[in-house]
N, C-alpha and C positions, 0 to 999 in steps of 0.2 A: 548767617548770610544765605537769604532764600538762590537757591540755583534752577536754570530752565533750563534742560534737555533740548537742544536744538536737533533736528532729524535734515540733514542738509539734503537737496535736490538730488546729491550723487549716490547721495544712502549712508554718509558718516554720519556718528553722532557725536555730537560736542556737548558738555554739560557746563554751560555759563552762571558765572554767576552774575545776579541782577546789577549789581555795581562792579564795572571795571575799572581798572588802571591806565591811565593813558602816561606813558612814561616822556612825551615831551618836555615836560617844565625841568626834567633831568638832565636834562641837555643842555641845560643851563642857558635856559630859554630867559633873554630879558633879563638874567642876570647871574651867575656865578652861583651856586651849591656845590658846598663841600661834599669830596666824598662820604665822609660820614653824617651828615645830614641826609644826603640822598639814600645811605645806607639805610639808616633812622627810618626816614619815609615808607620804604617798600615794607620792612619791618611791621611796621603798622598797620600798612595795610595789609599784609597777610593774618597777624594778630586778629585783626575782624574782621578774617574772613576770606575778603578781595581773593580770588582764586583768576583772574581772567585779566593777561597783561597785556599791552599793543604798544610795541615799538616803531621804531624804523629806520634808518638806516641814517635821514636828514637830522633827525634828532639831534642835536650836538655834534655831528659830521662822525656817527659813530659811537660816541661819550654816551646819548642811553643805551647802547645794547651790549654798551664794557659793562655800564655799572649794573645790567643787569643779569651780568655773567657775574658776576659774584655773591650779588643776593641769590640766584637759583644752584647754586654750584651743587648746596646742602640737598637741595626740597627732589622727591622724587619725581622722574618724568612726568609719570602719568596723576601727577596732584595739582597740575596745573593747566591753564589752557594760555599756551604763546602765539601772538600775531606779530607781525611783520612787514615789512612794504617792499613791492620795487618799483623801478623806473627812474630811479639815479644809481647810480655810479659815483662813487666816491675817487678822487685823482690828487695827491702831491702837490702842492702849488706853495708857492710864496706868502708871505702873513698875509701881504695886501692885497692877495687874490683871492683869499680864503671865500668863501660861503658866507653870508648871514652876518659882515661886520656888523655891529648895532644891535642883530637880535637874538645872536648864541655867544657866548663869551667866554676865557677858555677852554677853548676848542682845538684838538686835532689842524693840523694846516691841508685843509683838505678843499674841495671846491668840487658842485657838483653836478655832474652830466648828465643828462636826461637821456634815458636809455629804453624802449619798450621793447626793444627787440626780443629774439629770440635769444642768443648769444647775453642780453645785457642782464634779463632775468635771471639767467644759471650762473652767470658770473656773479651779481649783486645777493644772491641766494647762499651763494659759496663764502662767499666775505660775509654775509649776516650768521651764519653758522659759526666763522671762526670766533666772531665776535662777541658772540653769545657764549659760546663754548658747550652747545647741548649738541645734541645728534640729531634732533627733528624739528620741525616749525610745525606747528598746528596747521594756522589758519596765513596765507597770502593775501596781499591787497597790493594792485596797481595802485602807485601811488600819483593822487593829484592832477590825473587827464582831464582835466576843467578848466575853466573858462580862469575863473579865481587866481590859479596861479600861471597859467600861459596867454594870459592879455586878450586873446579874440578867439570866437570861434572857430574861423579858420586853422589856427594853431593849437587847439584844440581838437579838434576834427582829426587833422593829421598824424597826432599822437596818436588817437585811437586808434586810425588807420595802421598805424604801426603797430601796436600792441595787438592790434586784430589778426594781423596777418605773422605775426612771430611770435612775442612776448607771450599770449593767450596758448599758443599752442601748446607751448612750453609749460605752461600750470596745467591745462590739462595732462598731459605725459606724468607729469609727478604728482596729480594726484590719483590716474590709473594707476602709475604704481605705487601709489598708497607714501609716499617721501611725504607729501604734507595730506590733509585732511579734508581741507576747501579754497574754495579759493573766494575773490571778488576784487572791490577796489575802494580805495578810502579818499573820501571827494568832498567836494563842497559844495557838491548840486546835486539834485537830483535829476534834475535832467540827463545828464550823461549817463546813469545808471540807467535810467529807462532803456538810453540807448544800446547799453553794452547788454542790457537782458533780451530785448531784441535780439539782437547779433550774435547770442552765444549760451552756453551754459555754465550760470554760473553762481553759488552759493548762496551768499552774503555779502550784502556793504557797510562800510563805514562810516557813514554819513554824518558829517558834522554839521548841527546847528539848524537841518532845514525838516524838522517835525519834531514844534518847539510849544511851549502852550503860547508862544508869538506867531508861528509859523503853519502853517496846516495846508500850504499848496499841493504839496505832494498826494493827497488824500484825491487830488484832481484823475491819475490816471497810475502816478508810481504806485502807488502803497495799495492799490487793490490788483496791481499785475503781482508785487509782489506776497497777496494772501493766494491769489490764482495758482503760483508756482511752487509754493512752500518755499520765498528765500527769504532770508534772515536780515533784520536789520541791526546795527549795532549804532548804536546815536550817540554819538560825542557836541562838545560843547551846548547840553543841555539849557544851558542858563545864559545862549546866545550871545556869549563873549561878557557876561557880566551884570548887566541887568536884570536878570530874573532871579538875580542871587541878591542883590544891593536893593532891587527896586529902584524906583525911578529919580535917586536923586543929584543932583549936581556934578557933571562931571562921569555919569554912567557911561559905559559902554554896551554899542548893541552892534553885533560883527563886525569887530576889533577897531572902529572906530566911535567918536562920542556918538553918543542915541539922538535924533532927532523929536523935533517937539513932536510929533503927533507920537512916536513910539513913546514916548516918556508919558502921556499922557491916555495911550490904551495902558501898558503897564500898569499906571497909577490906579485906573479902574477895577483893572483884573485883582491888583494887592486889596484894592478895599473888600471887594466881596468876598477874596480869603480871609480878610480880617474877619468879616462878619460870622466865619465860621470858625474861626478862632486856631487859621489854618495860617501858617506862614508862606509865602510869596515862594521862598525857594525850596517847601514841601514840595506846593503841588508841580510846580517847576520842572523837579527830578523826578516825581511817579508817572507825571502827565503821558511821555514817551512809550513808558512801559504798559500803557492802558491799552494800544497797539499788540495783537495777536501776532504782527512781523516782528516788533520789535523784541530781541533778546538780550540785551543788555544797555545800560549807558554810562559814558565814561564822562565825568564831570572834573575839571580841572584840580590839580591837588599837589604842592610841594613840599607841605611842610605834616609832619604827625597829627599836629592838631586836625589841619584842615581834610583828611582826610576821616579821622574821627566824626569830622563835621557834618561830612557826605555820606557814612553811615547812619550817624544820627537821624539826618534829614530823611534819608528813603527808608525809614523803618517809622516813620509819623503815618499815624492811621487817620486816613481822608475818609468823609462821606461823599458818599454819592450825587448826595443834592448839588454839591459845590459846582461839580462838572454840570449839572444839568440849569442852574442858575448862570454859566457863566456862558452855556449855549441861548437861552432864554433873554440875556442881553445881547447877545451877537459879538462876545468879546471870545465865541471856539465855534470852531466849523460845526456847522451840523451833521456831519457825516463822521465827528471824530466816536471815535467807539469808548465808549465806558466801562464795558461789561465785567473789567475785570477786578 
């Protein structure tokens, strides 16, 4: 598994590997895994390779970062690279108040507070430790100050505000003293990150789904602030909730709802000129991100042993060049997206 050296804005260095582990579907996300299936899973993915895991705290209300207290229990500190989130708080509650009825199952009876404070970071930091059962976190992420999950900008805005004037202080403090590595936030906009690079100093983000071979807005004003600064991107849901793994047919998913006809119908354009390079759809899909000089890792969904074989498989398929320059050439990739690599 190829690894990239990340050199972070504060002067850490972090060694990623190209394909990460997003450990939500652990969490028994959408539907119940046995412990020993989930155990199975990470297994594998260590097996080939995978060195670079991100949890969080939402995850199963807790249940990914037990079960990955026990996969790590063995593996040496410094053989791996662990991320984490805050800005909830985990609380006691009743079944029927629990978190995420419908879409975590099996879960802890927990329910969760949105917290960016100063006070909610050291506390939710303190419980992801117990959790995990390691001594240190690598890498932090504010979790979810977006639009996506707090309904309006307004309520969005004011998290920030909060996390700006406490919660941030707080990651800074701990990674002067060196408790974690970097820090950032794991979102589903890029817009916001723009915002928080603005407003502070800060590593790397998490960004799922929005610099995609669908997606390329960010190339507008984020993703050259962050080659200006040296910060780091980590891109999750590569295959923008399904689609660019399946291709475009019946019943796909493109950001976690069904795809619309015209996305189904750029898709379909994009699969065919991979066909004609005898490249598969969710190749270039998974390498696409990684053609990005920001970007140092990507996390592609993954539950089962197979499927993460699969993700292997898939980012270790050798693209030509032409592909990218054909698919700019019809106007199905930004002209500005970078190839070079």
């Amino acid at each position: 598994m190829k690894k990239r050296l990340f050199k972070a804005p504060s002067g850490a260095s972090i060694s990623f590997t190209e394909l990460g582990f997003g450990s939500a579907p652990l969490g028994n996300l959408y539907h119940a895994v046995t412990e020993a299936a989930a155990q199975a899973t990470l297994n594998t993915a260590w097996t080939q390779g995978v060195r670079y895991f991100d949890t969080a705290p939402l995850y199963g209300l807790g249940l990914s970062e037990t079960r990955l207290n026990h996969f790590l229990r063995d593996k040496k500190r410094d053989s791996y690279v662990l991320s984490t989130k805050i800005g909830r708080t985990l609380e006691v509650c009743p079944p029927d108040q629990r978190t995420g009825i419908g879409k975590f199952f099996n879960t802890p009876n927990r329910k969760e507070v949105f917290d960016y404070s100063y006070d909610g970071v050291m506390r939710s930091l303190e419980f992801s430790l117990e959790r995990l059962g390691i001594d240190s976190i690598d890498i932090v992420y504010a979790h979810d100050c977006d639009v996506f999950t707090h309904g309006s900008e307004a309520k969005r805005d004011e998290h920030v505000k909060t996390f700006m004037a406490g919660g941030y202080k707080a990651l800074v403090k701990l990674r002067d003293q060196k408790v974690i590595k970097a820090f950032g936030a794991g979102v589903n906009e890029w817009q916001v990150c723009e915002t928080l690079v603005k407003s502070g100093d800060f590593d790397l983000f998490l960004l799922a789904g929005r610099y995609t071979l669908l997606e390329q807005e960010a190339l507008n004003s984020f993703l050259p602030l962050c080659q200006e600064r040296g910060i780091g991107i980590v891109l999750g849901g590569p295959y923008n909730s399904g689609i660019l793994a399946t291709g475009p047919k019946k019943g796909a998913f493109y950001n976690y709802d069904p795809a619309p006809k015209a996305i189904l119908e750029r898709v379909g354009k994009i699969e065919a000129i991979c066909k004609s390079y005898k490249v598969k759809l969710a190749e270039a899909a998974l390498r696409f991100p990684l053609l990005h000089p920001s970007v140092i890792s990507v996390i592609p969904g993954a539950v089962t042993p197979q499927q993460v074989a699969l993700n292997v498989k898939t980012l270790k398929a050798k693209l030509p060049k032409a592909l990218w320059k054909d698919l700019k050439a019809k106007g199905l990739m930004d002209e500005r997206a970078i190839i070079a690599k």
